[in-house]
N, C-alpha and C positions, 0 to 999 in steps of 0.2 A: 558548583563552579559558577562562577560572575563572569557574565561579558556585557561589557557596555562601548560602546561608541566613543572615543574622543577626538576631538578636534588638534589635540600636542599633535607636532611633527616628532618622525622618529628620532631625529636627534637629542629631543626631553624627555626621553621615557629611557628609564628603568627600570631592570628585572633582568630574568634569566637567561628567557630567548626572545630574538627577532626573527619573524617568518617575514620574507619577502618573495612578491609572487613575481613571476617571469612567462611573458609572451615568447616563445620560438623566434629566433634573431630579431630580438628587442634587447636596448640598452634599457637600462632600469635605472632614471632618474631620481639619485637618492640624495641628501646634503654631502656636503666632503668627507665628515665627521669617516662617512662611513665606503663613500663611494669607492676610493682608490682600494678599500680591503674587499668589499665583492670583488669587484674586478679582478683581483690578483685569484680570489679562490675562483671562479668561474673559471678563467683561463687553466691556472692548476691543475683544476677536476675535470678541463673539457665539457662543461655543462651545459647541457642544449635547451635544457627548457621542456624537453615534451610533456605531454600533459602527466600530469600525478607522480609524476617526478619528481625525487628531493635528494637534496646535498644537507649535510647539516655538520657543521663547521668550529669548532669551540677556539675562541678566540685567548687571546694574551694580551694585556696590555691595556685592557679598559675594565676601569674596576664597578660601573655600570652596567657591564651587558655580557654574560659570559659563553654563548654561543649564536651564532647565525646559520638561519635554516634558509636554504631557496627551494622554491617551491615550482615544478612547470604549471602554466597554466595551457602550452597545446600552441596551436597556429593560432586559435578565435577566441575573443575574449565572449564566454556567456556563460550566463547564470548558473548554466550547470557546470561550466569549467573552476568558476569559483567554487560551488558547493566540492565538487570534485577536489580540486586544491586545498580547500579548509580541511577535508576527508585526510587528505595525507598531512596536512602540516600538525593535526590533531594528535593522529597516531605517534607523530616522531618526536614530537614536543611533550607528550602526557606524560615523560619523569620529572618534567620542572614545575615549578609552581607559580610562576607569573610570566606570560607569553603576550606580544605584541606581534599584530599580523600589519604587514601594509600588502593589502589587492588592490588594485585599480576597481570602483565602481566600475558598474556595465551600463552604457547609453545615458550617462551623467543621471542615472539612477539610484542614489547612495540608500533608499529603503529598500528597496527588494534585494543591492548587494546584499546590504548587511543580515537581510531576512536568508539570503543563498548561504553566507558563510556560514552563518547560526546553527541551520540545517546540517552540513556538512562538517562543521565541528563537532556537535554533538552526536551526530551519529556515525561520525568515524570512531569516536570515544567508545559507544555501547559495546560490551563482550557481554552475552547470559553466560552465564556459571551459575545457574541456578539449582542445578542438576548431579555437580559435580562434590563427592564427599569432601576432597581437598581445593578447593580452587587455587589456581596457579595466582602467583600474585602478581593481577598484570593492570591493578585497579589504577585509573588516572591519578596523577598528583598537582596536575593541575586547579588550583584553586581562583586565577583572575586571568580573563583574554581581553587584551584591549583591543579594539578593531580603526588602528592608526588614522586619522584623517577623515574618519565619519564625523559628520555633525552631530550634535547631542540630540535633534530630534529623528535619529533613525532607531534611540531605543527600542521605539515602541513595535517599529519591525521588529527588533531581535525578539521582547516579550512573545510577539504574534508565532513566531519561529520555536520561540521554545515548547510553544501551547501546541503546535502541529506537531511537533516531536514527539510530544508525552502520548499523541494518538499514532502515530508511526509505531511506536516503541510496546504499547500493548498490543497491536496487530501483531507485531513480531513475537512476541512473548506467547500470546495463544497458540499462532502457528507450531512456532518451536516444542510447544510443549508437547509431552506425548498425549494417547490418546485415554489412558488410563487417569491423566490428569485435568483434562480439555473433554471433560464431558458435555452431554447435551444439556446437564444439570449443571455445571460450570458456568457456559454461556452464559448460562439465564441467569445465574447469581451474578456475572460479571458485569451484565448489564442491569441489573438492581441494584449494584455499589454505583455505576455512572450516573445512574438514576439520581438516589440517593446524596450523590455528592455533588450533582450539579445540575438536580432541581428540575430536571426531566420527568415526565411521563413514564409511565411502563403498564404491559401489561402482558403478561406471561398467560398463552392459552396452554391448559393442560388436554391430556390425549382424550377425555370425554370431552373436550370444547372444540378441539379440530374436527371428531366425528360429528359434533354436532352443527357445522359447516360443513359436513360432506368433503372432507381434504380429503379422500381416495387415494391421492397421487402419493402425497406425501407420507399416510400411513401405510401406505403399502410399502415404502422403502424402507421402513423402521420395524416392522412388525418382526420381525425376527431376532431382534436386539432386546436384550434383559435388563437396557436401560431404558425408562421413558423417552419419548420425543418432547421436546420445546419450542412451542410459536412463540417466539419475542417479536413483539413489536415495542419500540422505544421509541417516544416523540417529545420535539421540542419544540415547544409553542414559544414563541416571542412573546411579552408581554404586550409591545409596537404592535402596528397593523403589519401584517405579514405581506412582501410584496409576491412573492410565489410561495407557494408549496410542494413539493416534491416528496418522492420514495424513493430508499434506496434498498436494495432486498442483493441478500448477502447470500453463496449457495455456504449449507453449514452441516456439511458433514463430517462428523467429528472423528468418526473412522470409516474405511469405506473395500472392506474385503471382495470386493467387486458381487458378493452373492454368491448365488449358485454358479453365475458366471463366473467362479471364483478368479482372480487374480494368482497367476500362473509362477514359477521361478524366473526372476529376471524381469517382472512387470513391475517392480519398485514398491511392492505392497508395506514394506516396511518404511514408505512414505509418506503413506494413506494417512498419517495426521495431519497433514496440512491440508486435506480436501476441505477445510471449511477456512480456507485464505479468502473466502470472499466474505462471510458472515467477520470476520477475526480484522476487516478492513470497514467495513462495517461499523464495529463496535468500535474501530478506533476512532473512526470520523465523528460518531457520535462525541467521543470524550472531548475532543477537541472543540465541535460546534457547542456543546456545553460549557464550556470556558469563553467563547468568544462572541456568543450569543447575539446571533444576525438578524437581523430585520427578512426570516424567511422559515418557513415551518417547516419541518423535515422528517420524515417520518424511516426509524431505520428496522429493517426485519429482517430475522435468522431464521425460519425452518428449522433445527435442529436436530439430528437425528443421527444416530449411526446405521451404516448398512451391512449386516451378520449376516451370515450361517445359522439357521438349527431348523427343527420341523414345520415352526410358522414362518419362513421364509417363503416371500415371494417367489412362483416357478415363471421360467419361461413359456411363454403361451398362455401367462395370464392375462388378465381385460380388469384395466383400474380403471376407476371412474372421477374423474376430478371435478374440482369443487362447481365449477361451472358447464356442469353437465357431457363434458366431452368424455370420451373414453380413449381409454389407451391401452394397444396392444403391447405384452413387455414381449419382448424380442431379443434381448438381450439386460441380465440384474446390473450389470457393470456401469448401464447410464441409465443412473439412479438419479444422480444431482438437477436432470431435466423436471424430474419425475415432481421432485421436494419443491423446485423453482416455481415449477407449473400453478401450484396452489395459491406459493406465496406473492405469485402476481396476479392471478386476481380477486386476493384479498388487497392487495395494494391500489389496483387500481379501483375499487369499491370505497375507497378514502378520499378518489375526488379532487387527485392530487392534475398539479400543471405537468411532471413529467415522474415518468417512472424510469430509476438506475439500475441492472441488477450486472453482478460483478460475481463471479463463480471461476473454480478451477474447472473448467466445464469439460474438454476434451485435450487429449493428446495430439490429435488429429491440429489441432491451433500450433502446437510446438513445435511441428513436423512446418509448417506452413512457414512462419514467422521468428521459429527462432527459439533460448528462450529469453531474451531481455527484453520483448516486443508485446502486447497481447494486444489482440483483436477487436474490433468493436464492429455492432452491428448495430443500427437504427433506421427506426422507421420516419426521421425529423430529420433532416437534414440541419436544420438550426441547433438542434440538439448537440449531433455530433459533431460540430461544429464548436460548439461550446468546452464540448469534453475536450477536443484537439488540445482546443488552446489555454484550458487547466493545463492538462497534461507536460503539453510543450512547458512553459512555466513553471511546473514542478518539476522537471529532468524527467520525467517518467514516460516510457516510451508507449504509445499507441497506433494502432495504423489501420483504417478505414477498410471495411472487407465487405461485400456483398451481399444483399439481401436476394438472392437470386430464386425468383417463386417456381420456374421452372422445376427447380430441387425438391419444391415440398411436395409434388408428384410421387418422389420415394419414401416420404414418409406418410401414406399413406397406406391403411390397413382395409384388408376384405372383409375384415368382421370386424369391424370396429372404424374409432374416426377416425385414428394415427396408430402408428407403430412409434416404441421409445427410439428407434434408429433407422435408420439409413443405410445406404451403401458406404463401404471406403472411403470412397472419393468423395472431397468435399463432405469429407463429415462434421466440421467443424462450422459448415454453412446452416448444413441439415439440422446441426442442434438449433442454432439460431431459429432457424424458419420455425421449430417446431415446441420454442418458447413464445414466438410470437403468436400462434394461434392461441394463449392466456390472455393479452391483449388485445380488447379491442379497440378503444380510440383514441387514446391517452398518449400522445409524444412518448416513446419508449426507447430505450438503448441496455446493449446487453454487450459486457465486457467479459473476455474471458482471458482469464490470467494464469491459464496452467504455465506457462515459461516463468513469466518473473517473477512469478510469488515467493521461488525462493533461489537462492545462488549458491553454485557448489563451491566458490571460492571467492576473495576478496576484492571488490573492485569500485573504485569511485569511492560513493558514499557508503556503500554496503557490505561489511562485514559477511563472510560464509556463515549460509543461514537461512531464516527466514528476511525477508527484506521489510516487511509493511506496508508490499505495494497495494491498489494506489491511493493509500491513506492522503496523499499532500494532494492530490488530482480532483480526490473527492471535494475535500476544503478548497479548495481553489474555484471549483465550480460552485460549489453552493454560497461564496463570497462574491463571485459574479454576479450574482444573481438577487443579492442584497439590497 
């Protein structure tokens, strides 16, 4: 599918359909050609405008244009009400083959519009059926979107837009996939094709190279599983002098039977493939900073591993030993993904980087807190998280500042050992925090935890029911600030 930018007004364009976007009691200043027939269908349909809302209209009488679609854009016009709006106008328009959108730009910004609508056209398009013996035939027919009244130089947004999509879009792909397919040997091979095709670094530690770093943490959450663990770490060197360097460490657990602690009826165990949405956003960010190749070094790492049942299964009451000499009481196999994290941060921070990222499905206890369209962040930089916001905010992705409260890390603390993997109840979604930050020690750090919106039970905005790809666009945003 083509989409480019033009400068015609809508009255020069030809084709199938017109998407026209609509503020909440706004008239919608259009040429006459066309004005007097909205008007008439608006009133007709009663149409209000709210957000993601559409009327779609087949008209008579002009041999030029054979339906009109309106779109809400809400009360506010912004970036994400655009992606939002491209999301629905995409869906309703994909049986025709040449669509013309007119949005209003946001803050006489016509590159990030066009960058919002890109995003939100294309991945209101995406359906996986990759799975399905028959797939329903619900494949776009759209072949060309024109994005009415942009200048020709906001191309190079749309390009930038479709580069962040294609990492959206393998986040979402891993997640969704099962777990018999999204191995810890999968990863690693998916991050040797990214390698491979966009001129990255790689270097895959096998399970005598983690023992030989002393990863305790992380092979103890694996060691029951009859499939090997995989350390990827993937980097992308700039050719340019790098103005920062960073890590971003993904939790990547590929399946996650909670252990001995096993995961009970009714604890969603037949969801446990998406416990590695943090490594699977990860790999996406990578694909995309490999196509767009910043003036800033970026180092991405997955832990890899699944968490089984059988007789070398970690018990409760064991004492792991992590790479940087700390120990840890298990207290509970079910928070494992601390365990995997713990290593791959201070391998991360042994790289020497300006800031360390890690992003994991980390606890339930965050979804209970926040929601699930929201996930949490904890850091030790205020400037940092600070930075994440305002990725975040910018890519529609939602985040929201939670507490590093040291008082808490009193409960994770163990009588035979330096920590316990948990906490009490309460605030346990702080208690994980506090007790990844004992991995770091001085390195600007921030740790996202996305168990809510990594994936969506049903259709909304930009995201199809599913996996989402969050927060592949948040990632990219931030390590472009930073360029």
């Amino acid at each position: 599918m083509q989409i480019k930018a033009t400068a015609k007004l809508e009255q020069d364009w030809t084709g199938d359909a017109l998407a026209i976007g609509m503020l909440e009691n706004s008239q919608v200043q259009l040429d006459p050609k066309y004005d007097d027939l909205v008007s008439e269908i608006i009133a007709e349909n009663k149409f209000e405008a709210k957000a993601g809302s559409t009327l779609s209209s087949r008209i008579a009488g002009l041999k030029d244009l054979k339906k009109i679609i309106l779109v809400g854009l809400g009360k506010e016009l912004t970036l994400d009400s655009l992606r939002n709006a491209a999301a629905s106008i995409a869906r309703e328009a994909k049986k025709n083959k040449a669509l013309a959108i007119v949005l209003p730009a946001v803050q006489n910004d016509p590159s990030k519009s066009a960058q919002a609508i890109t995003e939100g056209m294309l991945l209101g398009l995406y359906q996986d059926e990759r799975f399905k013996s028959d797939p329903e035939k619900k494949e776009a027919q759209l072949e060309k979107v024109e994005l009415i009244g942009l200048p020709d130089d906001t191309n190079s947004a749309i390009e930038l837009a479709q580069s962040i999509v294609s990492g959206v879009i393998l986040a979402k792909e891993l997640v969704a996939a099962p777990a018999n397919v999204v191995t810890p040997l999968e990863m690693a091979q998916t991050a040797e094709r990214i390698a491979q095709e966009y001129g990255l670094e790689i270097k895959i530690l096998e399970e005598q190279d983690c023992k030989d770093l002393s990863m305790g943490a992380f092979l103890g959450v694996g060691q029951a599983s009859n499939l090997p663990p995989k350390f990827i770490h993937l980097s992308y060197i700039p050719t340019k002098k790098a103005n920062k360097k960073v890590a971003i460490v993904g939790k990547s657990l590929t399946f996650d039977s909670g252990g001995l602690n096993i995961k009970g009826q009714g604890s969603g165990i037949e969801t446990m493939k998406m416990d590695m949405g943090g490594g699977a956003a990860t790999l996406g960010a990578a694909k995309v900073i490999g196509q767009l190749k910043p003036a800033i070094e970026v180092h991405f790492i997955c832990a890899a591993t699944e968490n089984m049942i059988s007789g070398h299964a970690m018990h409760p009451g064991d004492i792991l030993t992590a790479s940087n000499g700390k120990t840890i009481e298990i207290i509970n196999t079910d928070a494992e993904g601390r365990l995997t994290l713990a290593d791959a941060l201070v391998y991360a921070e042994k790289l020497e980087v300006d800031y360390i990222v890690d992003l994991a499905t980390l606890t339930g206890a965050c979804v209970i807190a926040l929601g699930d369209d929201i996930a949490g962040l904890w850091s030790t930089d205020e400037d940092l998280s600070r930075q994440l916001q305002q990725a975040a905010s910018e890519a529609g992705e939602k985040i929201w500042a939670m507490p590093l409260e040291n008082k808490y890390a009193e409960s994770i603390k163990s009588p035979i050992a330096d920590l316990k993997n948990v906490g009490p109840r309460a605030g346990g979604s702080i208690t994980a925090a506090l007790f990844l930050k004992e991995f770091v020690k001085e390195t600007p750090w921030a740790h996202l935890d996305i168990a809510g919106p990594v994936w969506a039970d049903k259709t909304s905005g930009i995201n199809n029911a599913g996996a989402t790809g969050f927060p592949v666009r948040t990632l990219v945003n931030w390590i472009l600030s930073l360029a």
